[in-house]
C-alpha positions in Angstrom: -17.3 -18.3 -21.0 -15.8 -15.5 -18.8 -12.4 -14.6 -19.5 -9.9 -14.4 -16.2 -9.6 -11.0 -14.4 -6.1 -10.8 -15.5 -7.1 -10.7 -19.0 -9.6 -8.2 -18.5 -7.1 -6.7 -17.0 -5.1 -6.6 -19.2 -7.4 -5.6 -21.8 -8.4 -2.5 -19.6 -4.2 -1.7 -19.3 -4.3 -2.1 -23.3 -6.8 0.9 -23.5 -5.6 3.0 -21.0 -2.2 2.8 -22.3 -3.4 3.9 -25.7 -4.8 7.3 -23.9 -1.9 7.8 -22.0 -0.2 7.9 -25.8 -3.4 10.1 -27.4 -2.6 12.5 -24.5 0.7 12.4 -24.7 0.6 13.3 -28.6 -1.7 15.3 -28.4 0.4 17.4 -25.9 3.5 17.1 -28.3 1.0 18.5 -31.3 -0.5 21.4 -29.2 2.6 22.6 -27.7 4.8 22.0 -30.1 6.8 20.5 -27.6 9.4 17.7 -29.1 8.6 13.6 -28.3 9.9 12.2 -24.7 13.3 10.4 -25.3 12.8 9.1 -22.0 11.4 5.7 -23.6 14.1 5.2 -26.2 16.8 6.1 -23.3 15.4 3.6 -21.0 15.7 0.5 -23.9 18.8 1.5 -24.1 19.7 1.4 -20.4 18.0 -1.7 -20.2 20.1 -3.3 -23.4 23.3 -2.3 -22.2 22.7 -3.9 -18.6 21.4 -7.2 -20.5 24.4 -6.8 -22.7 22.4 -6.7 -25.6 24.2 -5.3 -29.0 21.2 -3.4 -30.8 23.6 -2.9 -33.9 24.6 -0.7 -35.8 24.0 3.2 -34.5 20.8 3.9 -37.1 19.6 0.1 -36.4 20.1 1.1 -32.8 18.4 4.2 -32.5 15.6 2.6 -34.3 15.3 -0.7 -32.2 15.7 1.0 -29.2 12.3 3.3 -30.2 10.6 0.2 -31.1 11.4 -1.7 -27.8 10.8 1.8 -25.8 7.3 1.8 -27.3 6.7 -1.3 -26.5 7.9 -1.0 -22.7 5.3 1.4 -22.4 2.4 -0.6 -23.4 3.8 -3.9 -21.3 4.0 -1.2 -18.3 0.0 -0.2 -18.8 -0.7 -4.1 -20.1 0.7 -5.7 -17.1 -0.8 -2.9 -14.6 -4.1 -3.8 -15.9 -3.9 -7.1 -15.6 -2.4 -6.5 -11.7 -5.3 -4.6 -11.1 -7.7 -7.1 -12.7 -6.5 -9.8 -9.8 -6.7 -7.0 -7.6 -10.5 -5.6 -8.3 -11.8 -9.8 -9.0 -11.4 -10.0 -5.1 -12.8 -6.5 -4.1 -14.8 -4.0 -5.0 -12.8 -1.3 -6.1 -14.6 2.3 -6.4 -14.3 4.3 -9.4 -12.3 7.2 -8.5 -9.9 4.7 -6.3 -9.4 2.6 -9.0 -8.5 5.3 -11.7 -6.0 6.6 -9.0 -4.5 3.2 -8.4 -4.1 2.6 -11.9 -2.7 5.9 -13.3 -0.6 6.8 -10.3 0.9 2.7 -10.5 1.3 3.2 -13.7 3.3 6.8 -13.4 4.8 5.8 -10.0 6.5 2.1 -12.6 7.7 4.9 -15.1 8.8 7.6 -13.4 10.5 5.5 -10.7 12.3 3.8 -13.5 13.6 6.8 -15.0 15.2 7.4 -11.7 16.4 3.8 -11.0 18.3 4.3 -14.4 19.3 7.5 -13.9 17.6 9.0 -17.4 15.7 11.5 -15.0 15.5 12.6 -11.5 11.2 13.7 -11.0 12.3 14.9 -7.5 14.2 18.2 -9.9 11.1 18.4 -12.1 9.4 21.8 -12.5 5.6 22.2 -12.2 5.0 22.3 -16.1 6.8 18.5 -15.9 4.4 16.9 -13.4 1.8 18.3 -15.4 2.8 17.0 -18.6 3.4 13.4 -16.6 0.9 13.4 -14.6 -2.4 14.3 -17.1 -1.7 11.5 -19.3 -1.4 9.2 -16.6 -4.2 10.4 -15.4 -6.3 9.6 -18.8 -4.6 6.1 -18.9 -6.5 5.6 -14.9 -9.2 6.7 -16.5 -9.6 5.2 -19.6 -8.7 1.7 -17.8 -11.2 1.9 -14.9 -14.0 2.5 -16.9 -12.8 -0.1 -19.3 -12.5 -2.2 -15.9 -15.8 -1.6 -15.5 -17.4 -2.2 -19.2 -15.9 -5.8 -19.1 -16.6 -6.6 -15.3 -19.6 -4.7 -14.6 -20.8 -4.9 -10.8 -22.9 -8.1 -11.1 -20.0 -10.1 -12.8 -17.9 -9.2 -10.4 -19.8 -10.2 -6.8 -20.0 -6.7 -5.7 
């Protein structure tokens, strides 16, 4: 039994979305550069338009890590599963697909950060792009040729 290209999707978001993180960390580790408190910033943006009390400052700081983590991944998860729909119906080429998924994926954060005000990309300096860009670049990747390993050309009509 095939599983639906939204799930497959999905799936595909779930890997890329790890990449994007190895890249990411692996950024942090080679340029000793601190972690992004973009995600953490943008839970708790999002919690204080809900009106959600996250506690306590420490129990705060910590849920609003854990939820910013986990925005990232529903990002990449539901991206995948968007592009799953998406590629079911048409044949999407390789390079076109790992720019649809990476710059979706970076166009959903970044444009979030501005939307809540955390950061403006429009004042970013080249060395910024660069560190946004190249993991979202390894999440497109990572994703298509996921994409790809679960819906290989003949499963897919094209």
């Amino acid at each position: 039994m095939r599983a639906a290209p939204a799930v497959d999707g999905a799936i595909a978001g779930a890997v890329g979305s790890a990449a994007l993180n190895i890249v990411s960390y692996l950024d942090v580790a080679v340029r000793a550069r601190p972690v992004s408190s973009t995600p953490e910033q943008t839970a708790g943006r999002l919690a204080d338009a809900a009106h959600v009390n996250l506690g306590p400052e420490q129990q705060a700081a910590n849920r609003r890590s854990g939820v910013g983590a986990v925005l990232g991944y529903g990002i990449g998860i539901a991206a995948g599963a968007a592009f799953g729909v998406l590629a079911a119906r048409r044949r999407v080429p390789l390079p076109v697909a790992v720019g649809l998924l990476g710059g979706g994926v970076m166009a959903s954060s970044d444009g979030s950060l501005a939307v809540l005000r955390i950061s403006n990309p429009r004042t970013w300096r080249r060395a910024e792009w660069i560190a946004d860009i190249v993991p979202h670049l390894a999440y497109g990747m990572a994703a298509a040729a996921t994409w790809r390993r679960l819906r290989p050309p003949s499963r897919r009509g094209g």
